[in-house]
N, C-alpha and C positions, 0 to 999 in steps of 0.2 A: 504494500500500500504506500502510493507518493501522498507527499505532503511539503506545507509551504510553511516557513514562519518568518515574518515580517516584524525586526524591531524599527523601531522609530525612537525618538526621545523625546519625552515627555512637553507640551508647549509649558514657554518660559525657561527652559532649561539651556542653556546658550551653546549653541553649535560653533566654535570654530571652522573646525574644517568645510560646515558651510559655506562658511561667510569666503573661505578661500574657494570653495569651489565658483561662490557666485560670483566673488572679484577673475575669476581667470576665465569664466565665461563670456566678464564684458571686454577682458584684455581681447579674445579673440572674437570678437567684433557681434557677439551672439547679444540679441537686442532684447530689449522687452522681460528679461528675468529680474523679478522684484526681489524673489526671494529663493534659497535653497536651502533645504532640510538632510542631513545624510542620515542614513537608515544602514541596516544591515537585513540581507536577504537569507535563509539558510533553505535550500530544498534537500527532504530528510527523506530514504525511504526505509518504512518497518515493515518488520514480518507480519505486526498485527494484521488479523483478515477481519476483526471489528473496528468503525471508526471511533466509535466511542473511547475501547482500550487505546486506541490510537493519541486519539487528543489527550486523553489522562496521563501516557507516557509524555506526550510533549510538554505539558502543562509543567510536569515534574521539571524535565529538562529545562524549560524557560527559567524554571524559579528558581534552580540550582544553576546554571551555569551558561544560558542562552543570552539573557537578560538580566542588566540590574534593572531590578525593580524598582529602586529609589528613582531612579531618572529617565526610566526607558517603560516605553509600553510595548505590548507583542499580539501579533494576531497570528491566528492559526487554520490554517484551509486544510482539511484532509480530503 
């Protein structure tokens, strides 16, 4: 079973390497970006054949070691 998880970091919590990605965006002439956010993608695949067990195994892994949770939120698509 594939699956996706998507952190972001929490609003209010200040992105650096944002703010670098969106400064090198307008060095390279890319127009119209107000803002960037960086995130981290992870596609996971488990043996689980239920999606239920499936997201409870990720949920685990977010909270131990995917994701801080202090600062970051995460979604999960199985």
């Amino acid at each position: 079973m594939k699956a996706r998880v998507v952190v972001t970091l929490k609003p209010g919590v200040l992105d650096p390497q944002g703010k670098a990605i969106e400064g090198a965006l307008g060095s390279l002439g890319v127009k119209g970006v107000a803002s960037v956010r960086q995130g981290k993608v992870f596609d996971v695949e488990l043996a689980a054949g239920d999606p239920a067990e499936a997201r409870a195994s990720l949920e685990a892994a977010c909270q131990k070691l995917l994701a801080n949770t202090v600062i970051e939120n995460y979604s999960i698509d199985v």
